[in-house]
Backbone as a printed PyTorch tensor [residue, N CA C, xyz], in Angstrom:
tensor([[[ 98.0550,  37.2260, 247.7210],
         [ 99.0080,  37.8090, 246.7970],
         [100.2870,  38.1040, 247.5760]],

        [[101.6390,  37.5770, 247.0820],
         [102.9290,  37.5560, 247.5530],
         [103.1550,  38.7540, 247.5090]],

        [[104.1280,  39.6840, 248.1270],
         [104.6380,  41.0070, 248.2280],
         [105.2780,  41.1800, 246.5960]],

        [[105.9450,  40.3020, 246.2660],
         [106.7450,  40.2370, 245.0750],
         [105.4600,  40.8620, 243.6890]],

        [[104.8230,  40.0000, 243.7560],
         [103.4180,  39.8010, 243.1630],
         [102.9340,  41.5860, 243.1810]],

        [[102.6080,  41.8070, 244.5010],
         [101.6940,  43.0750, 244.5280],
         [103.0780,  44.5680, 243.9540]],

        [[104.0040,  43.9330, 244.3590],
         [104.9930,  45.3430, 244.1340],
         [104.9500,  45.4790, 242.3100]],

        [[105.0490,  44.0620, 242.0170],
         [104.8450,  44.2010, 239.9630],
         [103.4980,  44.5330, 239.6890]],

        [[102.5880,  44.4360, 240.3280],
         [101.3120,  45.0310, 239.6790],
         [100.7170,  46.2390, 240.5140]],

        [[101.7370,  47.1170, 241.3450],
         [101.7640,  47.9830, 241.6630],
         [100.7540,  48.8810, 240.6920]],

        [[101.3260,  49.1970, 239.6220],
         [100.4540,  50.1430, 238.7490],
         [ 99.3900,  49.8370, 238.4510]],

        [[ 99.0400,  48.6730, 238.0760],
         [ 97.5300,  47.9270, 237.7540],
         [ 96.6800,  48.0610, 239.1190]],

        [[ 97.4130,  48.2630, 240.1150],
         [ 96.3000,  47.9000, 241.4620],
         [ 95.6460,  49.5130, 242.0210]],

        [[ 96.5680,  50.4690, 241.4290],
         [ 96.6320,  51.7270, 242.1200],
         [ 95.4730,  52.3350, 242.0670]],

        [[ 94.7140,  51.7880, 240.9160],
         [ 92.9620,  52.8280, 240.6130],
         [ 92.3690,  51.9980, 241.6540]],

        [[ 92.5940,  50.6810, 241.4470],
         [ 91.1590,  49.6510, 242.7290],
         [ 91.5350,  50.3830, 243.5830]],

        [[ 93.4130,  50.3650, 244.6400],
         [ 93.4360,  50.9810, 245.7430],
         [ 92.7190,  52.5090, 245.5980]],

        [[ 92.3470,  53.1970, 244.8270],
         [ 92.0240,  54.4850, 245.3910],
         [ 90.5230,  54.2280, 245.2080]],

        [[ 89.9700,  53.6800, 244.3910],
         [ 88.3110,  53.2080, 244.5980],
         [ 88.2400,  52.5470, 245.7770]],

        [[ 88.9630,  52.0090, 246.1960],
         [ 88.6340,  51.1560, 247.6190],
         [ 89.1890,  52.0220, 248.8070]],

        [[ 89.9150,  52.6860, 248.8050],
         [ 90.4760,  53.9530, 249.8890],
         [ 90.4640,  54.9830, 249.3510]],

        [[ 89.2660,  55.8440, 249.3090],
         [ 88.9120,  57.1260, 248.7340],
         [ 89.5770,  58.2530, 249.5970]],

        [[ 90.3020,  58.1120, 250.2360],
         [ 91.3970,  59.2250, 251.3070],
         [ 92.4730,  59.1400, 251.0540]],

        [[ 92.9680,  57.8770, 250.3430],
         [ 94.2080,  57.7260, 249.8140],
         [ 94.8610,  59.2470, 249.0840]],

        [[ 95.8390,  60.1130, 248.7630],
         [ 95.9910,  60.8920, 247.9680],
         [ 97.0730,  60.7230, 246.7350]],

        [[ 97.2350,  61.6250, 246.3080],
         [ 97.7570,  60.9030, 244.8710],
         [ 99.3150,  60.6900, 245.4520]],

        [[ 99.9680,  61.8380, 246.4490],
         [100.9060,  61.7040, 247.4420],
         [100.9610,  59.9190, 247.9470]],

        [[100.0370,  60.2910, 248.9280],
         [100.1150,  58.5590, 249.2720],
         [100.3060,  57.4720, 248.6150]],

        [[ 99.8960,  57.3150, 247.0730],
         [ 99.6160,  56.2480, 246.2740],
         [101.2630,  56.4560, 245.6420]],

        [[101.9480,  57.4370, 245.4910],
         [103.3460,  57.1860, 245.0060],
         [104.0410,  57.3960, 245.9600]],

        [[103.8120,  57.4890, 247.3100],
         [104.5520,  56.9710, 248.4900],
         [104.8500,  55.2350, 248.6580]],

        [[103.3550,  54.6560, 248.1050],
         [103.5460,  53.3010, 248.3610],
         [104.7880,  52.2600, 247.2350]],

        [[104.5340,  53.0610, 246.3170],
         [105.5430,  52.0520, 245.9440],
         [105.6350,  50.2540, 244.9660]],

        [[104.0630,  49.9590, 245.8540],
         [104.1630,  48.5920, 245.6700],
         [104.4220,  47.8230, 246.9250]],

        [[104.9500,  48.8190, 248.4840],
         [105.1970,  48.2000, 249.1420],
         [103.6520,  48.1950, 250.3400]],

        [[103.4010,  46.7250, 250.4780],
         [102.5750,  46.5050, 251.2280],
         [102.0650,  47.0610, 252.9940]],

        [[103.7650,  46.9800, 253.0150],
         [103.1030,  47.8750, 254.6890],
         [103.0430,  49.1210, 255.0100]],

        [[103.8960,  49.9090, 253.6530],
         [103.3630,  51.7390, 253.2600],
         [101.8700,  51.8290, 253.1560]],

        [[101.2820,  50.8430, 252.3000],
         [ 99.4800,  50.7670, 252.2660],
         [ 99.0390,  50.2490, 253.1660]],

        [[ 99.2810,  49.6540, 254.1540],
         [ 98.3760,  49.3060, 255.3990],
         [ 98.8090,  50.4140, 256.5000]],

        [[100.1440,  50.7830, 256.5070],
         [100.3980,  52.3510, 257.5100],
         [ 99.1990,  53.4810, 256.8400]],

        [[ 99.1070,  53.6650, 255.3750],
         [ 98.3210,  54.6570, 254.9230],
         [ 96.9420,  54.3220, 255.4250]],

        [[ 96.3920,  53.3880, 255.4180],
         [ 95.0140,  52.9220, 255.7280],
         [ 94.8470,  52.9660, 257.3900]],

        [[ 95.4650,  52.9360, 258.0280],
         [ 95.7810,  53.1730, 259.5630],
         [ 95.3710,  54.2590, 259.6120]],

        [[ 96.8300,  55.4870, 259.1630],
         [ 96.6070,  56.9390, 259.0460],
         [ 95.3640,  57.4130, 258.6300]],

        [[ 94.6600,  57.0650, 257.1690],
         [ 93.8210,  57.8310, 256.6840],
         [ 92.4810,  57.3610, 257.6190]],

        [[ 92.0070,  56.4450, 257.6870],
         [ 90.8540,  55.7250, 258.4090],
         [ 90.8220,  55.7200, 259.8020]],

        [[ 92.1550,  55.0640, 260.1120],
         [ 91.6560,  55.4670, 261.6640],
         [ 91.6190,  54.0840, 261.9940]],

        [[ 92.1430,  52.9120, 261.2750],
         [ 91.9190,  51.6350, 262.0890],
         [ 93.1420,  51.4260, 262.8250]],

        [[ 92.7750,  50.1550, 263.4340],
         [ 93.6500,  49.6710, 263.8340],
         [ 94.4400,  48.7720, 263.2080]],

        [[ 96.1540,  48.5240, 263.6800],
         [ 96.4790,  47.5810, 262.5160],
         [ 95.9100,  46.2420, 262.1580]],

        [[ 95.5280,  45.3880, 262.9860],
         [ 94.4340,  44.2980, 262.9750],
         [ 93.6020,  44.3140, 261.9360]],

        [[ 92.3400,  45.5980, 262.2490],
         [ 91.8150,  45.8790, 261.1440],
         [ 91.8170,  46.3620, 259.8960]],

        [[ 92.8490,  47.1180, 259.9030],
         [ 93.3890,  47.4650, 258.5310],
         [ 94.2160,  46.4810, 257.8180]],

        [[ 94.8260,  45.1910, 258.7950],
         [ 95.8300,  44.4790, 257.9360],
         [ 94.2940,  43.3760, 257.6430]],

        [[ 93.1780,  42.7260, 257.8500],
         [ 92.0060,  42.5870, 257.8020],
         [ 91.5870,  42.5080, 256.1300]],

        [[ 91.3280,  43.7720, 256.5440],
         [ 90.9440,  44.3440, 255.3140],
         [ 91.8400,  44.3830, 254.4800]],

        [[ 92.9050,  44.7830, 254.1070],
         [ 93.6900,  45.1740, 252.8580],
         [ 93.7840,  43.0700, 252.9260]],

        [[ 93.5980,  42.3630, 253.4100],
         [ 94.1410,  40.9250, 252.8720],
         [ 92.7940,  40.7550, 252.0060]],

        [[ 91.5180,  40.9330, 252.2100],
         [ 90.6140,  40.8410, 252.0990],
         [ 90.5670,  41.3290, 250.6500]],

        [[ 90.6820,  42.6110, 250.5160],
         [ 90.9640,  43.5000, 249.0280],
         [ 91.7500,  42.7620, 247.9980]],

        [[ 93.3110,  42.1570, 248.8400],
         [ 93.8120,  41.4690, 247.9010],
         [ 93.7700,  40.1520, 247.4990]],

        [[ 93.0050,  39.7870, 248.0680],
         [ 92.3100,  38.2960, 247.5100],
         [ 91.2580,  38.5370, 246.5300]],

        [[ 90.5930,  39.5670, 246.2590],
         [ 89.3020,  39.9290, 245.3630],
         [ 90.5530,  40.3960, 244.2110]],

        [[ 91.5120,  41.1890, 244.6520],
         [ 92.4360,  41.2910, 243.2770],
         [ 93.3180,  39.9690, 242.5420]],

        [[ 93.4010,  39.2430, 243.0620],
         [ 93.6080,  38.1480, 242.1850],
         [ 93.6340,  38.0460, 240.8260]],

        [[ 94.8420,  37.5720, 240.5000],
         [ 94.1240,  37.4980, 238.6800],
         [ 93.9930,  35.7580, 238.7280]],

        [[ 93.0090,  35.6060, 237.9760],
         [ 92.7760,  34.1250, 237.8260],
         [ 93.3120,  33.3650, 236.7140]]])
């Protein structure tokens, strides 16, 4: 999913992101914006990965969000 892509379905994605990052706060989730590397800094911060692994994972998440 293109940045363009994830920033317009920003609102549609925001419940998966908090089912899928349960540390996320409601703060954080209208910090992001739509912008992709505010949610992989948050997933750093809240979790504790590294960026590797957190950029990993969030590609991972957004390939299962796909609309088909």
């Amino acid at each position: 999913m293109n940045s363009d892509i994830f920033k317009g379905q920003w609102k549609q994605l925001q419940g998966h992101a908090r089912q899928q990052w349960a540390k996320l706060t409601d703060d954080d989730v209208s910090l992001i914006k739509g912008d992709k590397d505010v949610l992989l800094g948050k997933i750093q911060e809240r979790y504790g990965r590294s960026k590797e692994d957190a950029m990993t994972e969030l590609d991972t998440w957004l390939k299962a969000q796909e609309i088909r």
